[in-house]
C-alpha positions in Angstrom: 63.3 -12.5 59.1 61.3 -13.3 56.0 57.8 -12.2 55.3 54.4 -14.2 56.2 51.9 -13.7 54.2 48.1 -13.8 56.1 46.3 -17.9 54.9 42.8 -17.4 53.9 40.2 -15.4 56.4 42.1 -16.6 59.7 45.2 -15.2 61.3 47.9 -17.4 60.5 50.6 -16.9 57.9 52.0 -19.6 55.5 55.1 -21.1 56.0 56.7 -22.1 52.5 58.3 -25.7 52.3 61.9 -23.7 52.2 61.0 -21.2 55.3 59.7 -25.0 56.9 63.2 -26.6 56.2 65.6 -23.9 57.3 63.8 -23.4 60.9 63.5 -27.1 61.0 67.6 -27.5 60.5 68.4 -24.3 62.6 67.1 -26.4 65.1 68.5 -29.3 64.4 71.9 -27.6 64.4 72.3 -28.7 61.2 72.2 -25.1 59.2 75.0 -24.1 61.2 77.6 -26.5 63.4 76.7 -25.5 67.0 79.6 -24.9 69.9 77.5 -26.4 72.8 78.6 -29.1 74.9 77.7 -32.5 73.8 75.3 -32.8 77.2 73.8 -29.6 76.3 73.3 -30.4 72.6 71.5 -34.0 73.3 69.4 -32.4 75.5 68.2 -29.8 73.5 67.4 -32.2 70.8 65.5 -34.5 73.2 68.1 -37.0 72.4 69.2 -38.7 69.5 67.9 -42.1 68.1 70.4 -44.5 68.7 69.5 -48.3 68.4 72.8 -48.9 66.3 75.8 -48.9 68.3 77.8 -46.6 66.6 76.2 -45.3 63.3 74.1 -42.0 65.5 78.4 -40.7 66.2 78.1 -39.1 62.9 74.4 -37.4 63.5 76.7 -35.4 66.5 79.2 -34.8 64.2 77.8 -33.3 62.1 76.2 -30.9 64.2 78.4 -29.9 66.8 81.8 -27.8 65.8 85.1 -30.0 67.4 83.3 -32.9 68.1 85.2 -35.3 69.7 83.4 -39.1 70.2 85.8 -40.2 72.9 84.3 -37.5 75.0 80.7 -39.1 74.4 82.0 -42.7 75.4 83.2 -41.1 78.4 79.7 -39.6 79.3 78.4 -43.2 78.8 80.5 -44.8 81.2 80.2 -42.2 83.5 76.5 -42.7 83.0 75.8 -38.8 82.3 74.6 -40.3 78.9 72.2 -43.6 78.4 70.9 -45.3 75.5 67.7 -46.8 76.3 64.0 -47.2 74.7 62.1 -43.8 74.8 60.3 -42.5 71.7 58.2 -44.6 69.8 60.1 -47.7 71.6 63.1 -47.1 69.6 67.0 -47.3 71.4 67.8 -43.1 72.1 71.0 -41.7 73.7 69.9 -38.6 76.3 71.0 -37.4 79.3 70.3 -39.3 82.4 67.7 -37.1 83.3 65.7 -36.9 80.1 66.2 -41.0 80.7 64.1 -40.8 83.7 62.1 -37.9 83.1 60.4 -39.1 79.7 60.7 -43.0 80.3 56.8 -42.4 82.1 55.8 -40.1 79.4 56.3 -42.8 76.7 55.4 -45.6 78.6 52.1 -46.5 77.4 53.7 -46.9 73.8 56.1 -49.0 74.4 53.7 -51.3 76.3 51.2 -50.9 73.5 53.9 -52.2 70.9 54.8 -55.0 73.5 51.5 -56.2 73.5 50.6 -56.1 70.0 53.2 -58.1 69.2 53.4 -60.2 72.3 50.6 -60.4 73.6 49.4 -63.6 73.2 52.6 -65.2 74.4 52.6 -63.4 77.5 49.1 -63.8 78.5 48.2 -64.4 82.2 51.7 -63.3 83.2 51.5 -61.4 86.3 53.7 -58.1 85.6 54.7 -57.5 89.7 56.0 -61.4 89.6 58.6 -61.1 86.3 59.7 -57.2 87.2 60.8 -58.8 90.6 62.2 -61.9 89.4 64.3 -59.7 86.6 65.0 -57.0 89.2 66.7 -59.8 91.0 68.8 -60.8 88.2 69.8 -57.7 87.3 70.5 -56.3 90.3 73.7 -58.5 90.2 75.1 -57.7 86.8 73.6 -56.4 83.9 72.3 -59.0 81.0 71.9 -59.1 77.7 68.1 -60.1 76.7 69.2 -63.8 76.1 70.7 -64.1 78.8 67.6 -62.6 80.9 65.3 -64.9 79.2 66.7 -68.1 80.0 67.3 -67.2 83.4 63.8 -66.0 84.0 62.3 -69.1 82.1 62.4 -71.5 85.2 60.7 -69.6 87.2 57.6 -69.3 84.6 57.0 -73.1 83.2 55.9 -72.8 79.6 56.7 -69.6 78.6 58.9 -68.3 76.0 62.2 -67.2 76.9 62.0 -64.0 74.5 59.1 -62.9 75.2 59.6 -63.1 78.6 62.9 -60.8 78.3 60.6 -58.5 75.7 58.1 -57.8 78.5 60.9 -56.7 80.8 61.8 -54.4 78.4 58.9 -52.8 78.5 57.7 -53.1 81.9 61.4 -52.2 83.2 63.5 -49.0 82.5 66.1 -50.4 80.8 69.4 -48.8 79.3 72.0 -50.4 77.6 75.0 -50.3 79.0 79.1 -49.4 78.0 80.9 -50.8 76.0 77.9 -50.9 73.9 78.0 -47.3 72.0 81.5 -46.3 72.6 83.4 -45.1 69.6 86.0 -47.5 68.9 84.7 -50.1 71.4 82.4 -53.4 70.8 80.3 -54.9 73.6 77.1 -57.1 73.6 73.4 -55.3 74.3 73.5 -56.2 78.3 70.9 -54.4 80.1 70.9 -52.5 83.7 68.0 -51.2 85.1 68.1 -47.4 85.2 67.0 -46.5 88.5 70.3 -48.5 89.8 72.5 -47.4 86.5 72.1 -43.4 86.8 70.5 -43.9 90.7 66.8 -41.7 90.9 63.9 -43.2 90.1 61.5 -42.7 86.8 59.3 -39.4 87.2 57.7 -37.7 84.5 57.1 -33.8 83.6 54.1 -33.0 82.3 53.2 -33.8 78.7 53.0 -30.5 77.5 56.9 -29.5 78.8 57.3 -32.3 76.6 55.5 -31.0 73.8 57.5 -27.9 74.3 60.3 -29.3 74.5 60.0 -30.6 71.4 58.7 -27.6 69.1 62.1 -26.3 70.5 63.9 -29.1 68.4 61.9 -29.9 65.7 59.4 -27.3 65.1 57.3 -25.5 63.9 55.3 -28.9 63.6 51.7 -29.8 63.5 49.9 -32.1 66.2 50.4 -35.3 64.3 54.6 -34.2 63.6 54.6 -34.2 67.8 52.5 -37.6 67.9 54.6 -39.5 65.2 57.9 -38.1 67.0 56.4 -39.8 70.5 54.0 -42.1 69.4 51.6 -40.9 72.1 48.2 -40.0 70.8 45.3 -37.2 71.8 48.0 -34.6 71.7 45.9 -31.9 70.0 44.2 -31.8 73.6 47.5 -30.6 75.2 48.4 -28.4 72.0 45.5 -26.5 72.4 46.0 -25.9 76.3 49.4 -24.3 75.0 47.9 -22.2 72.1 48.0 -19.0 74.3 51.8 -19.7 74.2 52.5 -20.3 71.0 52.2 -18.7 67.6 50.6 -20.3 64.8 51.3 -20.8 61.0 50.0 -22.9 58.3 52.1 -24.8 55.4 51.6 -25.0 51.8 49.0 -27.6 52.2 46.9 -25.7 54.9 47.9 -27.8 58.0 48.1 -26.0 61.2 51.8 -25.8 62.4 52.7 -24.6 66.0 55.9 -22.9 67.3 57.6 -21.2 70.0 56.9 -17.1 70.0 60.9 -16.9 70.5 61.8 -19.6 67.9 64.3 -19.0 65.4 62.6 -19.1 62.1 65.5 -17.9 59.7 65.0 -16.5 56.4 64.2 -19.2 53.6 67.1 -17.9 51.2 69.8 -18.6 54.3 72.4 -20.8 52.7 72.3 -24.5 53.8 75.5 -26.0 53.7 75.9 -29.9 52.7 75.0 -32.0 55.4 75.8 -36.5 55.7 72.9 -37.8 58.2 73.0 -41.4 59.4 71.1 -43.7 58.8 68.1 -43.2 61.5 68.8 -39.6 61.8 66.1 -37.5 63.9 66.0 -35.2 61.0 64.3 -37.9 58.7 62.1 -39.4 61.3 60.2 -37.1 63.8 57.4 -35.7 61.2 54.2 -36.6 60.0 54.8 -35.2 57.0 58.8 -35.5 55.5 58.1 -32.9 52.8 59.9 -30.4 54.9 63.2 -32.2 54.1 62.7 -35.2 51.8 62.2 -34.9 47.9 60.4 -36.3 45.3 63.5 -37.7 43.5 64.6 -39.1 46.8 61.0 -41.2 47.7 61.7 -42.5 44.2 64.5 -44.4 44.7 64.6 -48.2 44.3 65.5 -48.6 48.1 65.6 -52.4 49.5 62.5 -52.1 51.7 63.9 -54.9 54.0 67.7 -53.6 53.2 70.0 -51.6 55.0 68.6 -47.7 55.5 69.8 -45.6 53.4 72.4 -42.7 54.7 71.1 -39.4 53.3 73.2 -36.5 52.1 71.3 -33.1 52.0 71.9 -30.2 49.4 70.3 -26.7 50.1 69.0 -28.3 53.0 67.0 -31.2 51.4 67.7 -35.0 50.5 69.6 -35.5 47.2 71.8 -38.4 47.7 73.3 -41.2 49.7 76.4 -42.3 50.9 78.5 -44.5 52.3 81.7 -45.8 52.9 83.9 -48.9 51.8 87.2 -49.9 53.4 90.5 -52.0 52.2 94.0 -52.7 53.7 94.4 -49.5 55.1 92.3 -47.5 52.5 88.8 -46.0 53.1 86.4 -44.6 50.1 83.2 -42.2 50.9 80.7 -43.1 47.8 78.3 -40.5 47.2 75.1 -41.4 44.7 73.4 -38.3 43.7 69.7 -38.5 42.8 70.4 -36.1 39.9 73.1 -34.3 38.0 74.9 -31.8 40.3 76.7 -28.6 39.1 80.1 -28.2 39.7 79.7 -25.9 42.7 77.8 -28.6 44.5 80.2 -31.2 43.9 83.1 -29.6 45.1 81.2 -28.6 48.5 79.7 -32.1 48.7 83.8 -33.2 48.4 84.8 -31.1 51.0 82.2 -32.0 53.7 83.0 -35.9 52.9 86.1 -35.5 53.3 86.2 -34.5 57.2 83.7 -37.1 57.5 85.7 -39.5 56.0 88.9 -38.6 58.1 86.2 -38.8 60.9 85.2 -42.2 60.2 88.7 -43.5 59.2 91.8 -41.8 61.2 93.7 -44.1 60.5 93.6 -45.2 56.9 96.3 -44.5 54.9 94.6 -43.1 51.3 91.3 -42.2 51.2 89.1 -40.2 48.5 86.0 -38.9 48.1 84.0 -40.5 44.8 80.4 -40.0 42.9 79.0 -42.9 41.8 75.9 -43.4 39.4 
């Protein structure tokens, strides 16, 4: 353990930015490649956000030692695994129970989004009438949203299709179902309900196991890290119920951060070995504050704000470049762009990591090779 050194007249002890980013990727099993299950792993990082089909594959690989993704299409269609709306009404893969155990928690956000952006177009629809008219269709066969739309369109005169089939997104559990999400498969975004899907019904823990919960994955983290991670709101309320069980710390900048007594909180100098996230990777997405992770070099970058996320590669534990891949007639090429020049050392152990990803990503290519790119 590394040494805390007492911030100001109170009782908490500073947490540098490096002490911040190896606890934060021991606990996103990304300072070391964990042997737990892939059932055990999603649930300890209170899933994974998933609203691409396939891209979030490489976010397990590169945590968990052997991963194998036919073994996660499997848990799909046997329905141990879902992808469905949770946090901040974003797509997530988690186990069946975290599906119907969080789905109340975050609720309220996802009908707050719905209604910002829908609002008007859905005005003096009665709720109880299009959850039992879409309950009805999809009790037959899952749908994808089109699909649900027009068929519920009828049945409401002069309302929009789509935002009829967005409200039953939110007022309605909904998960995606398989193919959609299994490696090496293809399938349109039909919908199930999840009560019938994974069979139980939607009840939530309370807020603060949730909270918990997620200090365990992403902590130590401040009250507005935990709100941006859920989008729920009036959590420092429920933090400071828990204070008697946590232990407190404050960052570089003097923000309160919370953790777990029992949390591992390794020393700053332990290595961090190269790491490829994809491109909505929890790691990148589930603070207030991204300094714990993301550089200065890396928010400088001439990024397409409308374009394709960027695919982050992290160095010593923090962003410093991208990647991706491009594929020919049985050939496959992992391009990495650094944000700076990289020593020797770094390159090679950048090369080696992108090379099992590569062979990950493209078994069956003939010739591949690793290249950096300006």
């Amino acid at each position: 353990m590394f040494l805390m050194r007492p911030y100001g007249m109170g009782m908490s002890s500073l947490l540098s930015r490096r002490a911040l980013n190896r606890a934060t990727l021991d606990r996103q099993l990304l300072l070391h490649r964990s042997d737990m299950p892939v059932v055990k792993a999603v649930d300890h990082l209170v899933g994974l956000q998933a609203q691409t089909p396939h891209t979030w594959y490489v976010g397990l690989w590169s945590r968990l030692a052997g991963f194998r993704p036919e073994e996660v299409g499997d848990l799909l269609t046997t329905r141990q695994l879902v992808r469905i709306a949770l946090m901040r009404s974003t797509i997530h893969l988690v186990t069946a129970g975290d599906a119907l155990a969080l789905r109340p928690l975050v609720q309220v956000v996802i009908e707050r989004s719905t209604h910002a952006n829908y609002g008007k177009r859905l005005a003096g629809v009665v709720p109880a009438e299009l959850v039992a008219a879409a309950r009805a269709w999809l009790a037959e066969k899952p749908h994808t949203s089109s699909e649900l739309g027009r068929a519920l369109a009828p049945g409401f005169p002069g309302r929009d299709p789509e935002a009829l089939a967005i409200a039953v997104r939110a007022w309605v559990p909904l998960v995606q179902v398989p193919p959609r999400g299994v490696w090496g498969a293809s399938g349109r975004a039909a919908h199930a309900c999840l009560d019938g899907w994974v069979g139980g019904s939607p009840a939530g823990y309370p807020v603060a196991e949730m909270v918990l919960r997620y200090l365990a994955a992403f902590g130590p983290a401040s009250v507005r890290d935990v709100q941006t991670w859920s989008g729920l709101t009036r959590l420092g309320e429920v933090v400071e119920a828990l204070r008697p069980r946590l232990v407190s710390f404050r960052d570089e900048r003097g923000v309160e951060l919370f953790d777990l007594s029992d949390a591992p909180r390794p020393d700053p100098d332990t290595p961090a070995p190269p790491r490829f996230l994809y491109d909505f990777d929890n790691l990148l997405l589930s603070h207030a504050d991204r300094g714990r992770v993301i550089t200065e070099e890396c928010r400088q970058q001439d990024f397409e704000p409308h374009g394709p996320v960027p695919r982050l590669v992290l160095l010593d534990g923090f962003t410093a470049a991208t990647w991706t891949v491009e594929s020919g007639k049985g050939t496959a090429s992992l391009l990495i762009r650094p944000f700076g020049r990289l020593s020797t050392r770094d390159k090679r152990a950048l090369a080696t990591e992108a090379r099992g990803l590569l062979a990950f990503l493209a078994p069956k290519a003939a010739a591949g090779d690793v290249r950096f790119t300006a």
